[in-house]
C-alpha positions, 0 to 999 in steps of 0.5 A: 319653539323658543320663547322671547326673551322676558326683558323684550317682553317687559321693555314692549310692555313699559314703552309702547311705540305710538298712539292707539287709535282711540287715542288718535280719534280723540284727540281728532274731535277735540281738535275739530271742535276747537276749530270749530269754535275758533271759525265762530268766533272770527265770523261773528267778528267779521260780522261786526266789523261790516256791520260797523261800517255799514254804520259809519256810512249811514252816518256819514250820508246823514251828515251830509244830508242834514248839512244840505238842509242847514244850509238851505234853512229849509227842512223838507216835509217829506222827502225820499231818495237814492244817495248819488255819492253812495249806490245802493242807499236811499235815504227817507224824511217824514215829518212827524209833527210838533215835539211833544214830552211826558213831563212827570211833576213833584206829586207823580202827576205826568203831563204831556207837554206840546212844543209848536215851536219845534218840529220833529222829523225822522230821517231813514238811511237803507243801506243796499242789502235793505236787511236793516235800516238806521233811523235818527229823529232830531227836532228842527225849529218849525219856521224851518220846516217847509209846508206840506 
């Protein structure tokens, strides 16, 4: 039997061909990690981004309606609904009662101060998915708010 050459021998040994297969499962994890992460990332984005004009619709059906009262002069008590322009949201208007303030004084004394004068009122936007809701609290003159 003849022996190979020992220069192929040393040449095999010095310069592999390929990849082992320890070498190619790892480098498979981290790849499959670093997608992994990457998918996160994206659907934490897209999240947001739906998120954001879930936002910029509740805000818009809230200009709308107080836009409608002010121009009316006449903030109802209480009122709830579905909004035509938008299906699925409905919106909530419950009075909550005359504005008052926790007034801290110069010697630490805290008061509470009540303002007849101002109403304060409380509008809900739900968005169809009901999952969470937007709230906005205002104060309306009183002579503006219509008598339950």
């Amino acid at each position: 039997m003849k022996l190979p050459n020992p220069e192929f021998q040393a040449s095999i040994v010095k310069y592999p061909g390929g990849f082992t297969l320890l070498e190619v499962l790892v480098a498979t994890a981290i790849t499959g990690i670093a997608i992994g992460v990457c998918m996160a990332i994206f659907t934490q984005g897209h999240s947001e981004a739906f998120r954001g004009a879930e936002v910029k619709t509740a805000c818009n059906i809230a200009v709308r309606l107080l836009d409608r009262w002010k121009s009316l002069k006449r903030y109802p008590a209480s009122e709830s609904g579905e909004v035509e322009s938008n299906p699925g949201w409905s919106y909530i208007l419950k009075e909550s009662g005359p504005v008052s303030s926790a007034v801290t004084l110069p010697d630490g004394e805290t008061r509470m101060i009540e303002s007849d004068e101002l109403t304060e009122i409380t509008l809900r936007i739900v968005p169809p998915d009901r999952k969470r809701d937007f709230s906005l609290t205002f104060w309306v003159p009183s002579k503006e708010v219509e008598e339950r």
